[in-house]
MARMITI-577687 format. One record per atom (N, C-alpha, C, CB): x, y, z; atom name; residue in three letters. Coordinates in steps of 0.001 Angstrom, whole numbers. Atoms other than C-alpha are relative to their C-alpha. Last residue first. Glycine has a CB too. Example, Ala and Ser with C-alpha at 12.3 -4.5 7.8 and 13.67 -1.06 7.14 Angstrom:
BEGIN
((-820 -1190 -60) 'N' 'SER')
((13670 -1060 7140) 'CA' 'SER')
((-770 1090 730) 'C' 'SER')
((414 462 -1415) 'CB' 'SER')
((890 -1190 0) 'N' 'ALA')
((12300 -4500 7800) 'CA' 'ALA')
((900 1200 0) 'C' 'ALA')
((-992 27 1246) 'CB' 'ALA')
! end
This chain:
BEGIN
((1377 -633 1220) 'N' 'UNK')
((4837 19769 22762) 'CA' 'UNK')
((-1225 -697 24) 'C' 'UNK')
((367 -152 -1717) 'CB' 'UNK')
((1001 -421 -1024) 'N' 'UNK')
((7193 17787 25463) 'CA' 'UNK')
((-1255 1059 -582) 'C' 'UNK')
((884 754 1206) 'CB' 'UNK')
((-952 -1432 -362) 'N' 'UNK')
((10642 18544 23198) 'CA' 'UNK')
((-1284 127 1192) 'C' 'UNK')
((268 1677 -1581) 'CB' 'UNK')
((-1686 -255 -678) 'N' 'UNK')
((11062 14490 22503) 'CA' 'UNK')
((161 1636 800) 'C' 'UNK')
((1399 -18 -1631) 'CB' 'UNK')
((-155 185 -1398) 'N' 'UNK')
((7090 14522 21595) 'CA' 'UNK')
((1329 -57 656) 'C' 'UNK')
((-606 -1097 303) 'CB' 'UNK')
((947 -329 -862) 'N' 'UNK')
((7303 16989 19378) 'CA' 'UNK')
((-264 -643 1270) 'C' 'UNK')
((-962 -35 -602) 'CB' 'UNK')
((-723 -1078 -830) 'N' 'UNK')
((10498 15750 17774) 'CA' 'UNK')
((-1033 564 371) 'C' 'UNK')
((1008 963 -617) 'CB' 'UNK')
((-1362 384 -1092) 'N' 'UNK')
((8928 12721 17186) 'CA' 'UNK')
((386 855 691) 'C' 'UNK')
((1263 -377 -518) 'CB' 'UNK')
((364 549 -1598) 'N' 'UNK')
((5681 14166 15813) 'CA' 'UNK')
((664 -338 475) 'C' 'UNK')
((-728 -849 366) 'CB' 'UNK')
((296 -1180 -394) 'N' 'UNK')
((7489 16461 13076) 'CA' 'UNK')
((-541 -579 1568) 'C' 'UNK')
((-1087 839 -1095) 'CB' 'UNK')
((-1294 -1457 -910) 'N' 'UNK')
((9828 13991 12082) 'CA' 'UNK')
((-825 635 917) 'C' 'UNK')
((740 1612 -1159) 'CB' 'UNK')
((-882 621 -855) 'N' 'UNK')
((6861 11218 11282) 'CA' 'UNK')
((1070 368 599) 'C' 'UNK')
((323 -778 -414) 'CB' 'UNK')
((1046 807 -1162) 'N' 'UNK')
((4890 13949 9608) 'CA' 'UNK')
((486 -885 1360) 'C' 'UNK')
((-818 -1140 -843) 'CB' 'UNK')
((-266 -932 -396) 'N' 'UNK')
((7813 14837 7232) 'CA' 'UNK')
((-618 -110 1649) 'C' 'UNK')
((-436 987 -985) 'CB' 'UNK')
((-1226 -74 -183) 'N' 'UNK')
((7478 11652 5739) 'CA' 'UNK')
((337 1088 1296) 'C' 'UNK')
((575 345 -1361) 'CB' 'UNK')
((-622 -320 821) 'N' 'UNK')
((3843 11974 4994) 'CA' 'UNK')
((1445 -8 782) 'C' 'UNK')
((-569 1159 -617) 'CB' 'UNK')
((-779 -772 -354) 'N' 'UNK')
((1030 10287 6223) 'CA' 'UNK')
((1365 117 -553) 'C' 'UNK')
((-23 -158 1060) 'CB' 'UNK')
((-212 -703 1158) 'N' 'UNK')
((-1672 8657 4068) 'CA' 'UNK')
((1037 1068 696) 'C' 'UNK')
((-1445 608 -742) 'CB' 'UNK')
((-436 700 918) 'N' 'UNK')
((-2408 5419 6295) 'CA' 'UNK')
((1015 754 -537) 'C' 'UNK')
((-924 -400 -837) 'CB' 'UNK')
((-853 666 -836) 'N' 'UNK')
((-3564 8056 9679) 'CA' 'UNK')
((1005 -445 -1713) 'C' 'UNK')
((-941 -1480 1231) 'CB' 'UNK')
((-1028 -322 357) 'N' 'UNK')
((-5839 10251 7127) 'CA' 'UNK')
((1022 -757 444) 'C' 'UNK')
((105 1071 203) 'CB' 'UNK')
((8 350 1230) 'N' 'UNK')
((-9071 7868 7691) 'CA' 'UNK')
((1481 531 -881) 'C' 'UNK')
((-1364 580 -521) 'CB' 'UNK')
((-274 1272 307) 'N' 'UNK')
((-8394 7893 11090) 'CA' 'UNK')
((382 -554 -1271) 'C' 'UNK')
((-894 -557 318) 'CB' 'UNK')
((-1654 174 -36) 'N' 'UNK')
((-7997 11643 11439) 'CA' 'UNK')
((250 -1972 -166) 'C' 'UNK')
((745 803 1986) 'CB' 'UNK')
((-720 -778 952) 'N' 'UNK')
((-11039 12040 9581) 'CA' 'UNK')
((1456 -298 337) 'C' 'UNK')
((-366 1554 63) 'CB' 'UNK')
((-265 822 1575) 'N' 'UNK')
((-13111 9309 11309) 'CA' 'UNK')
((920 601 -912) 'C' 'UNK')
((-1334 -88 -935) 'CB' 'UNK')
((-975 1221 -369) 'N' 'UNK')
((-12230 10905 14806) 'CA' 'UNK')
((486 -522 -1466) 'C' 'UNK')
((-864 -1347 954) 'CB' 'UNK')
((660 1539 -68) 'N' 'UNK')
((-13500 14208 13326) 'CA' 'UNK')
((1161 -1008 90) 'C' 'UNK')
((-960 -410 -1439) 'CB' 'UNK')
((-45 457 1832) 'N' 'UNK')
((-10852 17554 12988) 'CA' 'UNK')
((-895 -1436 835) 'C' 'UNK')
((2265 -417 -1216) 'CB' 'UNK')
((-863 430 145) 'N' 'UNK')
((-11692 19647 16688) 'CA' 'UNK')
((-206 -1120 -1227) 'C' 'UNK')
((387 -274 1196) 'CB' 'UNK')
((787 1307 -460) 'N' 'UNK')
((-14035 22406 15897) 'CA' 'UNK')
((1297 -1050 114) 'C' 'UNK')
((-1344 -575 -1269) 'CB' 'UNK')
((-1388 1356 93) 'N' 'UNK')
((-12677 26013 15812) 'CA' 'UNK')
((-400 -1574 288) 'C' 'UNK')
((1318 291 1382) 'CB' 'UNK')
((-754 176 -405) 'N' 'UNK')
((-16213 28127 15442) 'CA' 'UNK')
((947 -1048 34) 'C' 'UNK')
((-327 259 575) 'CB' 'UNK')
((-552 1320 -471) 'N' 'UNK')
((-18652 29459 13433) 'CA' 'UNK')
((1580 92 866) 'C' 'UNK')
((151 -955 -1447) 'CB' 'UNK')
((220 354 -1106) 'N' 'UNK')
((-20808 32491 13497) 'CA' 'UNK')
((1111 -1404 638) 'C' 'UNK')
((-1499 -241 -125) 'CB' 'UNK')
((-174 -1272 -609) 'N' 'UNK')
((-20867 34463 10808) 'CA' 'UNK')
((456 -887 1218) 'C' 'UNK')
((-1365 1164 115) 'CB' 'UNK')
((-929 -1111 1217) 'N' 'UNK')
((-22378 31531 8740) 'CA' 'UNK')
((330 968 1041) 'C' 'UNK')
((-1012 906 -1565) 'CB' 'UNK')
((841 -956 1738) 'N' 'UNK')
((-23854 28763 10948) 'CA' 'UNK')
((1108 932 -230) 'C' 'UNK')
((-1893 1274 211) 'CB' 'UNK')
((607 -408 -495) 'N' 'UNK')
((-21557 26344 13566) 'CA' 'UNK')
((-671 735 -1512) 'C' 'UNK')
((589 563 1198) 'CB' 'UNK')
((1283 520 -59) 'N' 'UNK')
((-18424 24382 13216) 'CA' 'UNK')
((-1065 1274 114) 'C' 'UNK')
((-74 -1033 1246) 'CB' 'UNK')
((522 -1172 -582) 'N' 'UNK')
((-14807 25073 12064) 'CA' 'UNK')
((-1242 -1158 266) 'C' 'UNK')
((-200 1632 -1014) 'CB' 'UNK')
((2234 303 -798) 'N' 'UNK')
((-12463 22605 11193) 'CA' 'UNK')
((-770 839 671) 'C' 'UNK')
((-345 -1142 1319) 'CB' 'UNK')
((69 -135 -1605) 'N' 'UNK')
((-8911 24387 9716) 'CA' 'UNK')
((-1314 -656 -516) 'C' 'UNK')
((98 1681 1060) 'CB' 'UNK')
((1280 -424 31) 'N' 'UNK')
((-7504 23517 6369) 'CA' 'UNK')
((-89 -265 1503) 'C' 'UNK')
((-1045 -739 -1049) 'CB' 'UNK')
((707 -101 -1617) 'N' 'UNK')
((-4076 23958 5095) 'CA' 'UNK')
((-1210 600 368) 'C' 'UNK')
((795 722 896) 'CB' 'UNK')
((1425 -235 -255) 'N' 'UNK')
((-3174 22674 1801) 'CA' 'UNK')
((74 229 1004) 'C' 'UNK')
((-953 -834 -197) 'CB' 'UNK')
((-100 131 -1468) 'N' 'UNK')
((605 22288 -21) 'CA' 'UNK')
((-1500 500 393) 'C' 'UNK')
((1325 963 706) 'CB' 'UNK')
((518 -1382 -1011) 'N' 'UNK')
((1738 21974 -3319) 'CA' 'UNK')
((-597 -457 1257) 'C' 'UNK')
((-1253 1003 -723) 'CB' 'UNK')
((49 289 -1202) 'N' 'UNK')
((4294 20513 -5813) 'CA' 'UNK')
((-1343 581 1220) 'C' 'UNK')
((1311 428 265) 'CB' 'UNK')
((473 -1125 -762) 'N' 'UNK')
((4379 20332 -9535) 'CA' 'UNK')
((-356 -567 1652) 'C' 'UNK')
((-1412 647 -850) 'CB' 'UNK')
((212 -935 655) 'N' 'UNK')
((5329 18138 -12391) 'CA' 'UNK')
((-510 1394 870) 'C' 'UNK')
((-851 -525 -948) 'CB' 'UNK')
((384 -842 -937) 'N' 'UNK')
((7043 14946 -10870) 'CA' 'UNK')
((-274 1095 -711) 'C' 'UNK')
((878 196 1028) 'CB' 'UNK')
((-1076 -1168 147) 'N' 'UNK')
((7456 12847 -14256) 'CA' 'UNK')
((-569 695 1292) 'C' 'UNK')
((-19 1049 -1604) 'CB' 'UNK')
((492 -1288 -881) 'N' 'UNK')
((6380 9272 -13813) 'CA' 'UNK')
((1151 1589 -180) 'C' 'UNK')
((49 -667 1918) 'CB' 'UNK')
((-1094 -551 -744) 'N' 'UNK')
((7300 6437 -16532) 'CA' 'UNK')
((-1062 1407 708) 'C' 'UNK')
((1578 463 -1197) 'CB' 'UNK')
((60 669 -1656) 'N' 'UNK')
((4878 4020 -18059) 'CA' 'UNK')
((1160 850 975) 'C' 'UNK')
((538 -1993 -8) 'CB' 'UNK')
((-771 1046 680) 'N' 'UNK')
((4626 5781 -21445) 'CA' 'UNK')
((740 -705 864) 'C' 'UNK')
((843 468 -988) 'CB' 'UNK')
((-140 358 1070) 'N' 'UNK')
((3319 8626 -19500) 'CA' 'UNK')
((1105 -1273 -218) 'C' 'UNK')
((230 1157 -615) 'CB' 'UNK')
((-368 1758 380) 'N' 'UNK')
((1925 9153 -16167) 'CA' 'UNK')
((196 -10 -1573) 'C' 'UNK')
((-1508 -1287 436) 'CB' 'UNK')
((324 508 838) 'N' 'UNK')
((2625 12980 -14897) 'CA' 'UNK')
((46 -984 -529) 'C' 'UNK')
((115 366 -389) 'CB' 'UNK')
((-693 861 768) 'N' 'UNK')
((2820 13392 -11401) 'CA' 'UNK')
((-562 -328 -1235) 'C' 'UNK')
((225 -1063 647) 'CB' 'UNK')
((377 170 1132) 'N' 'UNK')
((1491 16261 -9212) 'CA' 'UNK')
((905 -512 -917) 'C' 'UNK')
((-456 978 -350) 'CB' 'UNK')
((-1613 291 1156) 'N' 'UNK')
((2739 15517 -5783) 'CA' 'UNK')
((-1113 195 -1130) 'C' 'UNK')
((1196 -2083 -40) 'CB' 'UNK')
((335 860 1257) 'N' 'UNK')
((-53 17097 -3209) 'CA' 'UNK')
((1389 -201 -1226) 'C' 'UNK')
((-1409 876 -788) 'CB' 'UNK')
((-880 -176 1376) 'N' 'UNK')
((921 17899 382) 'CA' 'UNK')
((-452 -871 -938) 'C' 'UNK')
((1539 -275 127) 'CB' 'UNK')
((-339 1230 656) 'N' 'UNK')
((-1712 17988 3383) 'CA' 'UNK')
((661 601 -1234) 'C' 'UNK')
((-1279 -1016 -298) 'CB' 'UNK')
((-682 43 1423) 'N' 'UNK')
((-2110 20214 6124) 'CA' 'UNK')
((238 -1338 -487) 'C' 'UNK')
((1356 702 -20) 'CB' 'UNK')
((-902 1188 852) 'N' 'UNK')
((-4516 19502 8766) 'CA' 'UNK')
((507 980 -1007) 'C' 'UNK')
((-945 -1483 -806) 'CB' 'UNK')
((-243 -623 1692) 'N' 'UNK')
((-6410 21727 11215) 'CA' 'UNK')
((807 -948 -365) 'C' 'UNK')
((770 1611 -335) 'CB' 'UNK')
((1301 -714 415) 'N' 'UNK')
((-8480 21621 14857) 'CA' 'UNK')
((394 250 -1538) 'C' 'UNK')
((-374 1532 950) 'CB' 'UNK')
((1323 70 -551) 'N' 'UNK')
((-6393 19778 17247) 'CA' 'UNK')
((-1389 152 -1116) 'C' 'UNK')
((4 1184 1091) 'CB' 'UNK')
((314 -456 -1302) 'N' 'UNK')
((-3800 19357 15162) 'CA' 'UNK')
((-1107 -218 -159) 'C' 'UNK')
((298 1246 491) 'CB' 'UNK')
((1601 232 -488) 'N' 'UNK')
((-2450 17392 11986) 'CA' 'UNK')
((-101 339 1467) 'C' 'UNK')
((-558 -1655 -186) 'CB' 'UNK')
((346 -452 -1295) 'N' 'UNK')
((167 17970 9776) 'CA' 'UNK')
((-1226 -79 542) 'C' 'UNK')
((263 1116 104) 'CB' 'UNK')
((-1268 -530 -851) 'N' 'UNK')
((2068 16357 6893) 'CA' 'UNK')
((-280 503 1268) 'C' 'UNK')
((728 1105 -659) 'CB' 'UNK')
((661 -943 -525) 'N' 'UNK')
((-1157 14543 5442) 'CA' 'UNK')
((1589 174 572) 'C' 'UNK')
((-1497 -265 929) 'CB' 'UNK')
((-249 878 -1217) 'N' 'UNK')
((-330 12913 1807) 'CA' 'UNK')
((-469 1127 1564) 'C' 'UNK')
((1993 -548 -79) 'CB' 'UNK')
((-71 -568 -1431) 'N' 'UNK')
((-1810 13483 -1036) 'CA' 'UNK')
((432 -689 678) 'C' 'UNK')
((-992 363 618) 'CB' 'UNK')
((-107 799 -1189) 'N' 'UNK')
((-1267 12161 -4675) 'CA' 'UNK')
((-45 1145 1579) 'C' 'UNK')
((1613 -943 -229) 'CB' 'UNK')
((62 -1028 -1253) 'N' 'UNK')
((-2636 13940 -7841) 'CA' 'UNK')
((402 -840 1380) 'C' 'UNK')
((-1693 696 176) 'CB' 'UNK')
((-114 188 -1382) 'N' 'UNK')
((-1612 11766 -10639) 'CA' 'UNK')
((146 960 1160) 'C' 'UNK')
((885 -667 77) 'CB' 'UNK')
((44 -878 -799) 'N' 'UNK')
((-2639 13674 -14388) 'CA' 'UNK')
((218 -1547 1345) 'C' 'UNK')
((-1551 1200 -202) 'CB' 'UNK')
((217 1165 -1714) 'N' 'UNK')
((-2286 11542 -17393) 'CA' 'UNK')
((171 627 1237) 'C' 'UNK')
((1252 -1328 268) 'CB' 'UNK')
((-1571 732 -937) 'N' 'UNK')
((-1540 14448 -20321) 'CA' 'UNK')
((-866 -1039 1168) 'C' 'UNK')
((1292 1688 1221) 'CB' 'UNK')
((-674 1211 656) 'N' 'UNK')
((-4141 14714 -22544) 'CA' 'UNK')
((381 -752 725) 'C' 'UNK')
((976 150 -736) 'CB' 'UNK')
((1247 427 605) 'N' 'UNK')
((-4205 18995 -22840) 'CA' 'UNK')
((553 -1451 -305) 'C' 'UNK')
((-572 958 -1371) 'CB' 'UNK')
((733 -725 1306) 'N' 'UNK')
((-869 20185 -21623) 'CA' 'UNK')
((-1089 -1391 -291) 'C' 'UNK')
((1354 459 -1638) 'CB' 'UNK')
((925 974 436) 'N' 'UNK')
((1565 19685 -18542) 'CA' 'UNK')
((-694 469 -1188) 'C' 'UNK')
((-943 -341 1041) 'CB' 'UNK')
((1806 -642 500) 'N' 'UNK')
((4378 22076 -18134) 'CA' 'UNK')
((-517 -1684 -371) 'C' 'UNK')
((-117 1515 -2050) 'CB' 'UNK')
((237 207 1624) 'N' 'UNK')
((7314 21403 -15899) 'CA' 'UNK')
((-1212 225 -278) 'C' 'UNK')
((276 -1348 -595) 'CB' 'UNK')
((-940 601 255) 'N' 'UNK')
((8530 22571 -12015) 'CA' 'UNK')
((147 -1181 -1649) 'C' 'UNK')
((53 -583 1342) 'CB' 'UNK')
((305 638 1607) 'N' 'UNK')
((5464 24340 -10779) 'CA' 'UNK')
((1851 -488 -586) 'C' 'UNK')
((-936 1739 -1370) 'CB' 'UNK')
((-989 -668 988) 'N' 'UNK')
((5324 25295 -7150) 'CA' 'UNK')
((156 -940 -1175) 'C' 'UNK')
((1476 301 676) 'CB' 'UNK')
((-17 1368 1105) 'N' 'UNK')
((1675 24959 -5853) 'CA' 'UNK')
((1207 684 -266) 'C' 'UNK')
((-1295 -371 -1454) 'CB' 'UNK')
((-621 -510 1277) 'N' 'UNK')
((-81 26870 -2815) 'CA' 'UNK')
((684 -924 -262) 'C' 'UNK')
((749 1204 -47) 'CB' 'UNK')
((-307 1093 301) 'N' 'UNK')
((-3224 26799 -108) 'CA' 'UNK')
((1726 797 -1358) 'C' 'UNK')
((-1763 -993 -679) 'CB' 'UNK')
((-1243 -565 771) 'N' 'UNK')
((-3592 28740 2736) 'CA' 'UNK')
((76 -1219 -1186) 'C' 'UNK')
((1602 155 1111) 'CB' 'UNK')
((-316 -1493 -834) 'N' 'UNK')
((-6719 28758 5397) 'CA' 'UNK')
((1309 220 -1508) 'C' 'UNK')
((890 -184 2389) 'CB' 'UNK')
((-1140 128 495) 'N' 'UNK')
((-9069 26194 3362) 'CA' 'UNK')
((1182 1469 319) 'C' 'UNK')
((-392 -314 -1516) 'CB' 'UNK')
((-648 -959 932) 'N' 'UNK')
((-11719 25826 5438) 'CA' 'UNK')
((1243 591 -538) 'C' 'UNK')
((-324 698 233) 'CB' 'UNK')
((-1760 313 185) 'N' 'UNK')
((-13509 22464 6165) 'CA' 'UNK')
((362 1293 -751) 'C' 'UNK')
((527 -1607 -1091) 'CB' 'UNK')
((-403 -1041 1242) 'N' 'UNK')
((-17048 23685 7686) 'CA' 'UNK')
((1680 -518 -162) 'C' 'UNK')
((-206 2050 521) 'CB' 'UNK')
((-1517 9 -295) 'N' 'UNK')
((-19226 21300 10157) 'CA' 'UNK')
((369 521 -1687) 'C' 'UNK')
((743 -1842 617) 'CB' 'UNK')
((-854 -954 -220) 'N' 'UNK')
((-22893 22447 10193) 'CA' 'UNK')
((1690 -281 311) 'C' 'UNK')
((-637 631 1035) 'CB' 'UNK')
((435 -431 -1396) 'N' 'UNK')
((-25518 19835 9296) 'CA' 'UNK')
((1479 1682 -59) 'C' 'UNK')
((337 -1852 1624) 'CB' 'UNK')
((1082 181 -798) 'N' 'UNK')
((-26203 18181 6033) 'CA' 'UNK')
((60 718 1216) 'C' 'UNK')
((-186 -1286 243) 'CB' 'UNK')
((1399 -67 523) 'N' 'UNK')
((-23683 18540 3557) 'CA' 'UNK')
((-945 132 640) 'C' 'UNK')
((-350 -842 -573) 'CB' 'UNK')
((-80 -1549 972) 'N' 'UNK')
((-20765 19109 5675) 'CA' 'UNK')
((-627 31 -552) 'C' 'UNK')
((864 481 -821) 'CB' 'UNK')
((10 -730 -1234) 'N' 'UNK')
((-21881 16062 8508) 'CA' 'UNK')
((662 1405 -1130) 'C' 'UNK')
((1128 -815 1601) 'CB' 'UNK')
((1641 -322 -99) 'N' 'UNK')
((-22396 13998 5040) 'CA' 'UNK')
((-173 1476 1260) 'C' 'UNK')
((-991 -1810 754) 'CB' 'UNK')
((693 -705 870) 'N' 'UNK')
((-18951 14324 4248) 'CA' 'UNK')
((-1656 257 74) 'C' 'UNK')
((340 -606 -1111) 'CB' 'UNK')
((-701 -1569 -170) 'N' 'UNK')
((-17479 13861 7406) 'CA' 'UNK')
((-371 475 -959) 'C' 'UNK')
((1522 280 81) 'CB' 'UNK')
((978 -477 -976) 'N' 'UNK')
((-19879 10435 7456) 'CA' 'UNK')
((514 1154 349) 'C' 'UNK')
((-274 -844 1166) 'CB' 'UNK')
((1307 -411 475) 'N' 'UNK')
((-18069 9421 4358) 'CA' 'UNK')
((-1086 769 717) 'C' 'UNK')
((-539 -1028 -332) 'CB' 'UNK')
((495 -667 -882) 'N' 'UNK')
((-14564 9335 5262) 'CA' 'UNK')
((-1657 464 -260) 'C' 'UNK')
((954 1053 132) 'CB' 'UNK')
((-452 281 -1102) 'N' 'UNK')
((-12759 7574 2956) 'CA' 'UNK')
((-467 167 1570) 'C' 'UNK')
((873 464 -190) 'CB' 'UNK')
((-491 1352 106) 'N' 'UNK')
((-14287 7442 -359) 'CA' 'UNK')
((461 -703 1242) 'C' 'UNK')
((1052 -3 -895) 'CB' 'UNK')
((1435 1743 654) 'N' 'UNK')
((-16579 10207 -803) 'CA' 'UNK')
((556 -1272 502) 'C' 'UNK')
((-121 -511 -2272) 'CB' 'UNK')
((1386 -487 -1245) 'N' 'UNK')
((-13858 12496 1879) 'CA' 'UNK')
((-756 -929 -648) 'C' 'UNK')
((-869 1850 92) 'CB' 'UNK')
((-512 902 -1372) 'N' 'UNK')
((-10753 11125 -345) 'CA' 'UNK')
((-1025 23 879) 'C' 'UNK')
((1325 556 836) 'CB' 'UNK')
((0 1905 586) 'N' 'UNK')
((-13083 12158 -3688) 'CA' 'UNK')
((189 -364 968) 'C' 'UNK')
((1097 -820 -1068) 'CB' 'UNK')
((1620 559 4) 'N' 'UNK')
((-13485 15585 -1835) 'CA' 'UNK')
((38 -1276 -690) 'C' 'UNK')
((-1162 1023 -845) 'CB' 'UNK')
((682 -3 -1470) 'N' 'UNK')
((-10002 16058 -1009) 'CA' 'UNK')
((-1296 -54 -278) 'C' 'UNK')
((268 1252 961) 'CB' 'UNK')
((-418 974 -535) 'N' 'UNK')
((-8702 15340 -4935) 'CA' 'UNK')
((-385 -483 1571) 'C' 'UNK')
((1186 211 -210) 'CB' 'UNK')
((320 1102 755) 'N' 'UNK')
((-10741 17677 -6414) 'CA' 'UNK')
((-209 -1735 848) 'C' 'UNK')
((1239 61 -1075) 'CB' 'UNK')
((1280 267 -576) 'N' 'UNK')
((-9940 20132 -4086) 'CA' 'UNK')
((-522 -1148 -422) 'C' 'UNK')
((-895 959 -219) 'CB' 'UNK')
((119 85 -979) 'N' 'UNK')
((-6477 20136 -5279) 'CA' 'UNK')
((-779 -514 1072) 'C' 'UNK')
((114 600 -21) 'CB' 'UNK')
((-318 1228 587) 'N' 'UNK')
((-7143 19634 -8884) 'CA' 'UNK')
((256 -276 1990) 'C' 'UNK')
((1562 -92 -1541) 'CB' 'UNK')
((1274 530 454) 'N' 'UNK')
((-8762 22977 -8427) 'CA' 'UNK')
((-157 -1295 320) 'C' 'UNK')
((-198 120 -1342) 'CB' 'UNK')
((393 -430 -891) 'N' 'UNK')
((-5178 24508 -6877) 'CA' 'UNK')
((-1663 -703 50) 'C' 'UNK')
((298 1476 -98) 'CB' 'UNK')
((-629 338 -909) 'N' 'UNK')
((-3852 23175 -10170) 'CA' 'UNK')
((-177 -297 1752) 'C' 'UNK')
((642 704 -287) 'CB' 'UNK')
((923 1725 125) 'N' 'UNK')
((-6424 24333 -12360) 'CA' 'UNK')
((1247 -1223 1199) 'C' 'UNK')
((96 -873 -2630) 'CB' 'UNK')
((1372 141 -1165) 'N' 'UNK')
((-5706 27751 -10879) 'CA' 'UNK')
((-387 -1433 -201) 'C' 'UNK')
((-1560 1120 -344) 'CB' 'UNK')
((-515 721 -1170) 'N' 'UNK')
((-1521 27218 -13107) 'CA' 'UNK')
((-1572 -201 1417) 'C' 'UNK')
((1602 1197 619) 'CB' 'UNK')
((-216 -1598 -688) 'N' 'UNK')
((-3165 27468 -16479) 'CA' 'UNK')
((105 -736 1428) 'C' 'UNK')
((-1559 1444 -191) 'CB' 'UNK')
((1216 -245 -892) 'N' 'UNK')
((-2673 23903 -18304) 'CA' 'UNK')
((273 1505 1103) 'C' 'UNK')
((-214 -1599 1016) 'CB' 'UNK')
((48 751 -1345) 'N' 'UNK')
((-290 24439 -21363) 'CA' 'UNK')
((-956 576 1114) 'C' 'UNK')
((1428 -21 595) 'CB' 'UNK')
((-14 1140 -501) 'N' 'UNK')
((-1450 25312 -24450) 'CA' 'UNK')
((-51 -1144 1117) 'C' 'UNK')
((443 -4 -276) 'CB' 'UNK')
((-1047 351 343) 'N' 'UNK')
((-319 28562 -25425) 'CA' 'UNK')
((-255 -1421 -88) 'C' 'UNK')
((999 464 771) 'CB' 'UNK')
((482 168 1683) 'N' 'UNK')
((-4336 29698 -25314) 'CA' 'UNK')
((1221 -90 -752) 'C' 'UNK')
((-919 1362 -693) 'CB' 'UNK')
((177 -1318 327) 'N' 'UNK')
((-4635 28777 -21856) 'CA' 'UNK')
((603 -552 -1353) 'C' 'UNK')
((718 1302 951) 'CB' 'UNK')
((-1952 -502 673) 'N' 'UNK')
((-5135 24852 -20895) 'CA' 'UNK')
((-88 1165 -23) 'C' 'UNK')
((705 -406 -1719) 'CB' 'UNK')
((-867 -371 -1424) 'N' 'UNK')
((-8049 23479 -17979) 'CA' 'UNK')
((1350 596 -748) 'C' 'UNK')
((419 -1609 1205) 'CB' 'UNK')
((127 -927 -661) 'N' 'UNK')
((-10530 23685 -20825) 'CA' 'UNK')
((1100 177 348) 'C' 'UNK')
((-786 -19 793) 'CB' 'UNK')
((-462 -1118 580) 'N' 'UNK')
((-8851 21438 -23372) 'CA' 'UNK')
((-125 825 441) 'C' 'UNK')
((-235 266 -871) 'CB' 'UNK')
((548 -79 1069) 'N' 'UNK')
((-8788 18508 -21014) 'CA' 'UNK')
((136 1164 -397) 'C' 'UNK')
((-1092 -373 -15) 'CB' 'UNK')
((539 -1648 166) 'N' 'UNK')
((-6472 17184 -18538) 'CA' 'UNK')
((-835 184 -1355) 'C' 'UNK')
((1429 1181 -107) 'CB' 'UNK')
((-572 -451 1463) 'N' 'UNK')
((-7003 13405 -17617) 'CA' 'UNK')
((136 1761 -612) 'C' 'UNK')
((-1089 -784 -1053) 'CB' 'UNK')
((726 -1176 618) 'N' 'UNK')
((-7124 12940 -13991) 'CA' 'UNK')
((609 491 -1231) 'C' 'UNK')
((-74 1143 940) 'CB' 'UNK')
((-193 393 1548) 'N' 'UNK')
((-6329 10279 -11486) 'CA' 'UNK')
((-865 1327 -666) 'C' 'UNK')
((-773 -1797 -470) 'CB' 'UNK')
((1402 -500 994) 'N' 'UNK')
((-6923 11051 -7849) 'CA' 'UNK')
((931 -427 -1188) 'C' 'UNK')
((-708 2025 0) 'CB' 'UNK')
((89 -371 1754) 'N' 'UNK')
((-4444 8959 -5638) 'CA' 'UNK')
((-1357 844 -322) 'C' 'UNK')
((-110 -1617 -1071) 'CB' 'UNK')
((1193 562 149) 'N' 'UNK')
((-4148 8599 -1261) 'CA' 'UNK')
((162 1092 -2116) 'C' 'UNK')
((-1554 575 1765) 'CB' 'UNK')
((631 -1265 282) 'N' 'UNK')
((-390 8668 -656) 'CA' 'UNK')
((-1516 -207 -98) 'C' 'UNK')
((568 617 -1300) 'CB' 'UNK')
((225 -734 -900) 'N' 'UNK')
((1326 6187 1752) 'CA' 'UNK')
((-259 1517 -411) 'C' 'UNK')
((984 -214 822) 'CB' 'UNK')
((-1162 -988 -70) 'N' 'UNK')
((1495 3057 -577) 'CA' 'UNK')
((-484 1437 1117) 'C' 'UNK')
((337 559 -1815) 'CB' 'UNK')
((844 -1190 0) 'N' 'UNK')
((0 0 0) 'CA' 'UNK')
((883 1245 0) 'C' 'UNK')
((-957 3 1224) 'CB' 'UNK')
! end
């Protein structure tokens, strides 16, 4: 098993500008994309509890560094992993990998941080992240992750 969770994703002629290659928001898109599939798939009752009642996933920072061009076609691999996880917020890193002719090209890097809120509009507050959420992320942790909690607990954090 590996320790990203996948989206798959063919680009199409929209997501290009009028050189060709895909404009860098579809990136940030591909983002979301990919966290709401993992939520259908992994976590289902965190998705219903945001459809149906009042828990809010909000995206406090997100960003992408670009490192080759993709273009209309291309085999898109979005992989996540979760690098951080508190009381009340997660970051997660996405590899954007292009699949061709059975070889992977790393094509872009980026990074998500979302806090749990709860409550109506105007009004909500810091919620701590669902059991099922951090369970369902546990598998999909990231390198960094395993540093960051060691030396947390070694410093008493």
């Amino acid at each position: 098993m590996s320790n990203y969770y996948e989206f798959r994703h063919r680009v199409g002629f929209e997501e290009t500008n009028f050189v060709g290659n895909v404009y860098y928001v579809n990136y940030l898109r591909w983002q979301g994309h990919c966290r709401e599939r993992f939520l259908e798939e992994k976590a289902p009752s965190v998705l219903a509890d945001i459809m149906h009642n009042d828990l809010k996933l909000f995206t406090l920072k997100a960003e992408c560094d670009f490192f080759a061009e993709i273009t209309a076609f291309d085999e898109l691999s979005v992989r996540m992993r979760l690098e951080e996880l508190t009381q009340t917020q997660i970051e997660c890193s996405f590899d954007y990998v292009r699949l061709r002719d059975g070889l992977e090209n790393l094509v872009a890097r980026g990074k998500q941080r979302i806090a749990c809120m709860r409550g109506p509009n105007n009004e909500t507050v810091p919620e701590r992240v669902p059991v099922e959420l951090r369970e369902a992320l546990a598998p999909y942790q990231g390198e960094q992750f395993g540093r960051r909690a060691s030396a947390s607990t070694v410093s008493g954090e």
